[in-house]
C-alpha positions as CSV (number, residue, x, y, z in Angstrom):
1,X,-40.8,-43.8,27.6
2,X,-43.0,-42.7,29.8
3,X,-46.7,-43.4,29.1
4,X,-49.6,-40.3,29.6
5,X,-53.0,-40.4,30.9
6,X,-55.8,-39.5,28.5
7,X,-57.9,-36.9,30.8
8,X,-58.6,-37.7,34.0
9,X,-59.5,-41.6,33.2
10,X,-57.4,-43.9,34.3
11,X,-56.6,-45.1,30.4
12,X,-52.6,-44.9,29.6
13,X,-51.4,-43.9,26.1
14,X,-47.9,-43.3,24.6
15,X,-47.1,-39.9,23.6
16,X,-48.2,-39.9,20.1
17,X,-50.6,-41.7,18.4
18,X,-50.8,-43.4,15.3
19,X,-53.7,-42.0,12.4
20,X,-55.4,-45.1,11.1
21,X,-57.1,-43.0,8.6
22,X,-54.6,-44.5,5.9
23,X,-55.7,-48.1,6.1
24,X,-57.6,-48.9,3.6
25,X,-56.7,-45.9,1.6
26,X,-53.2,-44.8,0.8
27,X,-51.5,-48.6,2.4
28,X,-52.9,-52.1,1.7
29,X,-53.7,-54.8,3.8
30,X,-50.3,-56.6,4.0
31,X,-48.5,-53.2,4.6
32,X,-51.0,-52.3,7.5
33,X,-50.5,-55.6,9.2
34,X,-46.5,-54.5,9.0
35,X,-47.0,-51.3,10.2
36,X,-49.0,-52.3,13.2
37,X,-46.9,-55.0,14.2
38,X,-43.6,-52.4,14.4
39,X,-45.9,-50.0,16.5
40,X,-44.7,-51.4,19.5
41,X,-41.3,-51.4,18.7
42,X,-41.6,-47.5,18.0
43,X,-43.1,-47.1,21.7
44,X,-46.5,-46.5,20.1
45,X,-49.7,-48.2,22.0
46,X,-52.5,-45.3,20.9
47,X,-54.6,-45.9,17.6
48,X,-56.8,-43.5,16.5
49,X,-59.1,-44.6,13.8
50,X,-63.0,-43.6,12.8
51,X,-66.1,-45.0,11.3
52,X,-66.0,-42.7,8.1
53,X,-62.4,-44.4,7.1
54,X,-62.1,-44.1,4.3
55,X,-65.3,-43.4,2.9
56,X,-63.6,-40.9,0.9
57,X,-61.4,-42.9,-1.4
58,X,-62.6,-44.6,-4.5
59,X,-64.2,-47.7,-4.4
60,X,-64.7,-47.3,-0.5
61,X,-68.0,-46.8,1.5
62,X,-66.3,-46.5,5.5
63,X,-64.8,-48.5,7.9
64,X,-62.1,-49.9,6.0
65,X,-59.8,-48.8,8.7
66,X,-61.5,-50.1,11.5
67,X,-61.7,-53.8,9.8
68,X,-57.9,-53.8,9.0
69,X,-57.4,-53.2,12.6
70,X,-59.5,-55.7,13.8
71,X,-58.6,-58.3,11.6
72,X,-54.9,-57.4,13.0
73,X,-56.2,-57.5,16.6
74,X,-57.5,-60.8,16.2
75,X,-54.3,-62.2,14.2
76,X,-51.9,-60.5,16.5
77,X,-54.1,-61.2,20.1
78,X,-52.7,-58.1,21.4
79,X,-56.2,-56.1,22.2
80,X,-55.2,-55.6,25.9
81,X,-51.7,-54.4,24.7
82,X,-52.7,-51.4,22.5
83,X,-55.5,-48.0,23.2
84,X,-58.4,-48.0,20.2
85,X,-60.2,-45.0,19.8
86,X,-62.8,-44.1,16.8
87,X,-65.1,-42.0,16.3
88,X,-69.3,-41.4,15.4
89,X,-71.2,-39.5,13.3
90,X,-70.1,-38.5,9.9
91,X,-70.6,-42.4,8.1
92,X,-73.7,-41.8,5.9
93,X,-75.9,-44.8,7.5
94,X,-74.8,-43.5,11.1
95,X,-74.5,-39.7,10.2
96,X,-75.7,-37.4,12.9
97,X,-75.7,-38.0,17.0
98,X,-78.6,-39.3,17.9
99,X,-79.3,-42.2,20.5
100,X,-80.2,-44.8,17.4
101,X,-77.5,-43.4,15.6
102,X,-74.5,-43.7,18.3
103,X,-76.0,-46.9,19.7
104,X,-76.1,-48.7,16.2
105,X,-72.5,-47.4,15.1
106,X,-70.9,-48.2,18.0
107,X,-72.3,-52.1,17.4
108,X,-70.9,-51.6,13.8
109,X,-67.5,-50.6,15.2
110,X,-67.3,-53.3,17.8
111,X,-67.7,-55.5,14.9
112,X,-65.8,-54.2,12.3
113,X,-62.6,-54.0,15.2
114,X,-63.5,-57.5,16.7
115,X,-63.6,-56.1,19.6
116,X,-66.1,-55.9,22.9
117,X,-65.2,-52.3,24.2
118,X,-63.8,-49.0,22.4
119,X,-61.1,-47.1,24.8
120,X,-61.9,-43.7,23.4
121,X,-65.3,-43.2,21.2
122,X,-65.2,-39.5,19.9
123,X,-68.3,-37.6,18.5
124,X,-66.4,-37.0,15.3
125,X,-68.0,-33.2,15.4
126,X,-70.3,-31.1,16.6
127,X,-73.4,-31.9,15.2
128,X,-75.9,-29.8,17.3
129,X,-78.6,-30.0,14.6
130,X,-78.9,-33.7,14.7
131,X,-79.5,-33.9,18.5
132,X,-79.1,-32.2,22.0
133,X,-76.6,-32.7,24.2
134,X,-78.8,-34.7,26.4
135,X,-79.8,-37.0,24.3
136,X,-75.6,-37.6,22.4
137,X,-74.2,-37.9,26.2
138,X,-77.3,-40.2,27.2
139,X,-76.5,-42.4,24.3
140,X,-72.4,-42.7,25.5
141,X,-74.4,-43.1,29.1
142,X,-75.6,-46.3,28.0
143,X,-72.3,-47.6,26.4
144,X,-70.2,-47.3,29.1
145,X,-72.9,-48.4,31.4
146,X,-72.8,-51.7,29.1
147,X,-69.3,-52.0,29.1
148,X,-68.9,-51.4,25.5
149,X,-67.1,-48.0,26.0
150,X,-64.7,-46.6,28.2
151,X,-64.7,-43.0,28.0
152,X,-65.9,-40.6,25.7
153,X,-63.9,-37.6,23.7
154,X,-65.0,-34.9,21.3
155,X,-63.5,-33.9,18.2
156,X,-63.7,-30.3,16.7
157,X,-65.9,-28.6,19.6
158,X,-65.7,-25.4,20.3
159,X,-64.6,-24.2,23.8
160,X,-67.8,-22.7,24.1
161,X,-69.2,-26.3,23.2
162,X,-67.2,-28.0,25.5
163,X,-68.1,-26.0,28.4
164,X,-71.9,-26.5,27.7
165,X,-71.8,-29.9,27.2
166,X,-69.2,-29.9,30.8
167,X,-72.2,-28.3,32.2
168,X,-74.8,-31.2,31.0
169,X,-73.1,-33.8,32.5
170,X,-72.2,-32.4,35.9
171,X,-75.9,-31.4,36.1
172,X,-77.9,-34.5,34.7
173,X,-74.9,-36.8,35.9
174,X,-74.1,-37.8,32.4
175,X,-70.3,-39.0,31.2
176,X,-67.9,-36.0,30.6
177,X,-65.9,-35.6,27.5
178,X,-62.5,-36.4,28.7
179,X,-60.2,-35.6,25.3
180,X,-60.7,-33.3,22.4
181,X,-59.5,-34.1,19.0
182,X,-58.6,-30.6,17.5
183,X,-57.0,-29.3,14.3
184,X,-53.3,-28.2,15.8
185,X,-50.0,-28.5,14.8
186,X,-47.0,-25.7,14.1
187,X,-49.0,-23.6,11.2
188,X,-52.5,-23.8,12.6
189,X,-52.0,-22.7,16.4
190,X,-54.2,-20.1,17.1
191,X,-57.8,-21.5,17.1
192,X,-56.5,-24.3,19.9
193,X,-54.3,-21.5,21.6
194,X,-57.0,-18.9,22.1
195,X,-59.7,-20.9,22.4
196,X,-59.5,-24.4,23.1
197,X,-56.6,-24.2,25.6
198,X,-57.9,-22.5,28.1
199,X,-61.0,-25.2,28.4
200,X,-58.2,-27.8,28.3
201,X,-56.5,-26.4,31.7
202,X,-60.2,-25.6,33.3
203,X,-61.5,-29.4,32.4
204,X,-58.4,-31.3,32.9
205,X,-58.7,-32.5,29.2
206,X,-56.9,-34.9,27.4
207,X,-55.7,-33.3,23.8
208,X,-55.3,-35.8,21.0
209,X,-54.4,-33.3,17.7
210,X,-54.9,-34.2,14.2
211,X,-53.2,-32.5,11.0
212,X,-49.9,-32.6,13.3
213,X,-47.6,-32.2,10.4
214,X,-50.0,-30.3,8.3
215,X,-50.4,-32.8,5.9
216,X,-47.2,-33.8,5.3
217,X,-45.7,-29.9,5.1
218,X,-44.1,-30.6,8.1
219,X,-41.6,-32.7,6.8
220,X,-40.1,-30.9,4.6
221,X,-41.0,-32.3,1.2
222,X,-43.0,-29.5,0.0
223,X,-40.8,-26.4,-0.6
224,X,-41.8,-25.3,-4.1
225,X,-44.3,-25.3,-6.4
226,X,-43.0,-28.2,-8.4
227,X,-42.5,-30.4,-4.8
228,X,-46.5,-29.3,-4.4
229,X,-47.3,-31.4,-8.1
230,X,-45.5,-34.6,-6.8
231,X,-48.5,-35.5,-4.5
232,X,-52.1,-36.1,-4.5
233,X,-52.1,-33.6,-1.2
234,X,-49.9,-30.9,-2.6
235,X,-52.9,-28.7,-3.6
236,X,-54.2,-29.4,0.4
237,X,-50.7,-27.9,1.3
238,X,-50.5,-24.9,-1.2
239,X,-51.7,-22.4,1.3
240,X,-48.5,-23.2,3.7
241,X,-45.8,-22.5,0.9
242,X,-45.4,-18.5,1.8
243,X,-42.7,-16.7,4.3
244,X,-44.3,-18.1,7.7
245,X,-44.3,-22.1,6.6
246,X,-40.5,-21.4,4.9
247,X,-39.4,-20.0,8.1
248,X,-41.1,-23.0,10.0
249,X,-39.2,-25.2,7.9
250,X,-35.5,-23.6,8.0
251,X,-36.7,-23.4,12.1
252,X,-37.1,-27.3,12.1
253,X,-34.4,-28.1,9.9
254,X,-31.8,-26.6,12.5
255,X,-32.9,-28.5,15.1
256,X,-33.7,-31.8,13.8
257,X,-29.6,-31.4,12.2
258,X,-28.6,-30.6,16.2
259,X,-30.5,-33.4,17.0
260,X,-29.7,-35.9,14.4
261,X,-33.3,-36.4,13.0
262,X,-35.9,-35.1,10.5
263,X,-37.7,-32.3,10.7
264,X,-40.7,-34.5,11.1
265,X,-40.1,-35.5,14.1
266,X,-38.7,-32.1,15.3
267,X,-42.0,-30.8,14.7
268,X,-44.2,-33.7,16.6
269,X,-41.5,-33.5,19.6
270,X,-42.3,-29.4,19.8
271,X,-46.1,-30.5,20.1
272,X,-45.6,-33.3,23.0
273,X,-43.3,-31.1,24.7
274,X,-46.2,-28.5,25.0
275,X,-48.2,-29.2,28.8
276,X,-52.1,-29.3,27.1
277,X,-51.3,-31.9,24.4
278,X,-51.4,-35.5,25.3
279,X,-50.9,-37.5,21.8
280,X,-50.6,-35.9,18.6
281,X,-51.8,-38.1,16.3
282,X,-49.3,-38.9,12.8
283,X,-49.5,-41.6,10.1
284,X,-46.9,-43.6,8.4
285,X,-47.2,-45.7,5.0
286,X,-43.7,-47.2,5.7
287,X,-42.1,-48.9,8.4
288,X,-38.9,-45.8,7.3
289,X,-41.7,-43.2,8.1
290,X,-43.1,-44.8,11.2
291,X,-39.1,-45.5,12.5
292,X,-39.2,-41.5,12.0
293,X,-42.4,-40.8,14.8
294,X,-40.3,-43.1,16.6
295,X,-38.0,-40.4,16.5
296,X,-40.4,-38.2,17.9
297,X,-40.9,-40.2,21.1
298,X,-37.2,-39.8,22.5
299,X,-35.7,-36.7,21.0
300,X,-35.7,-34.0,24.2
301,X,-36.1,-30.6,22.8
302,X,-33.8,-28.3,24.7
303,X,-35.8,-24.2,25.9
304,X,-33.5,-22.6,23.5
305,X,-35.2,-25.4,20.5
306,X,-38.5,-24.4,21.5
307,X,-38.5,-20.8,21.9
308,X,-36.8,-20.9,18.0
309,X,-39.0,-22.7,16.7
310,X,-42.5,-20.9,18.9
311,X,-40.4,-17.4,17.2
312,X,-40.2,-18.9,13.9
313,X,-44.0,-20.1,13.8
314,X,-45.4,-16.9,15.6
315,X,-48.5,-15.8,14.5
């Protein structure tokens, strides 16, 4: 498998990464610990996690994730083996981008991942009313300068966004955003597409998608209303269930039957095999749904796949 380099850094990451966002939340402890220790043998090296995980889930208040992960990073002693990245600004305490704020949650993240440095630290979004660009890429300034970050990303920016805060840096010499985090995957294309893409190819930006199988949609297990009731996200799914997302699906359940696979991974291997995307980023709560993103890795999606399934998912 050959490995990809997240912008122009020098930092090397497999071909899809693996959402954290569901330690803590949707798998326990133990089952984390499993599902981190198979990553390798999937060809996975790339973890995305955030501060906010899983602030959202009953009896949790953020970074749940992030201490699962370091817990297994200190257990497992594999730190120089594997690609962290996590995000600021949307944990209540550490909400906004300020200096204070950034500088303070990265300490908390270092912590919580028992860790001294962050590959990747994302803005989470853009917050322009909490601070100016100036002051955010000042803040990441100092990290790296302290060795405590690598590089810096930005996750749902506009392309309008990116190319101002491109601007700041080259101007006041500050660190570039290197990787964008958008929302992409076979039913939301055109907001990346038409906007986002083109400041991909001008910036030389790394692309490290979330939502890559629509919240589960992609997989096939939602394909009536009854399938939509079976799941705490079928009502997050709803919108998909029309003409478009059942063509999608018969689209992705020819190949992945040519191919031997799941539609799943049909659907993650049409994203890597696009030029502008670097990792799509997937979660598993099994080590049967993470063998599947394996799947993902080595299947080699023919030009007659890929123009089917671009016709199918046309918008």
């Amino acid at each position: 498998m050959a490995l990809r380099t997240l912008g122009t850094s020098s930092i090397q990451v497999s071909p899809l990464a693996f959402g954290g966002n569901v330690f803590g939340w949707t798998v326990d402890e133990n089952t984390s610990f499993a599902l981190l220790d198979a990553l390798a043998d999937t060809g996975i090296n790339f973890i995305d996690t955030a501060d906010v995980y899983s602030a959202w889930a009953p009896g949790n208040s953020g970074g749940e994730s992030e201490t699962i992960i370091g817990k297994w990073l200190k257990r497992s002693g594999k730190r120089e083996q594997v690609v962290i990245a996590t995000k600021v600004g949307l944990l209540g305490p550490r909400a906004g981008l300020t200096r204070d704020n950034i500088l303070k949650a990265a300490d908390d993240s270092l912590r919580r991942l028992q860790t001294d440095y962050i590959d990747l630290y994302f803005s989470h979004r853009d917050l322009a009313d909490t601070a100016p660009l100036e002051e955010t890429l000042g803040a990441y300034q100092t990290l790296i300068d302290a060795g405590k970050v690598r590089i810096i990303g930005a996750s749902n920016y506009s392309g309008a966004r990116l190319r101002e805060a491109a601007d700041i840096s080259k101007r006041d010499g500050l660190p570039a955003y290197q990787v964008i985090q958008p929302e992409y995957n076979l039913l939301d294309r055109a907001d990346y597409e038409r906007d986002l893409e083109p400041v991909v190819r001008d910036l030389k930006l790394g692309v490290v998608n979330y939502y890559a199988l629509a919240s589960g949609f992609l997989s096939g297990k939602y394909r009536s209303e009854a399938d939509l009731k079976k799941s705490v996200r079928g009502d997050r799914v709803a919108g998909y269930l029309n003409e478009r997302g059942l063509r999608i699906l018969a689209a992705l359940d020819a190949v992945a039957e040519k191919h031997g696979t799941q539609p799943a991974a049909i659907a993650l291997a049409w994203q890597i095999a696009r030029p502008t995307i670097t990792a799509p980023i997937a979660s598993a709560t099994s080590l049967v749904q993470l063998a599947s993103l394996g799947e993902a890795i080595r299947v080699q999606l023919d030009q007659d796949d890929i123009r089917r399934i671009d016709e199918a998912s046309a918008v």
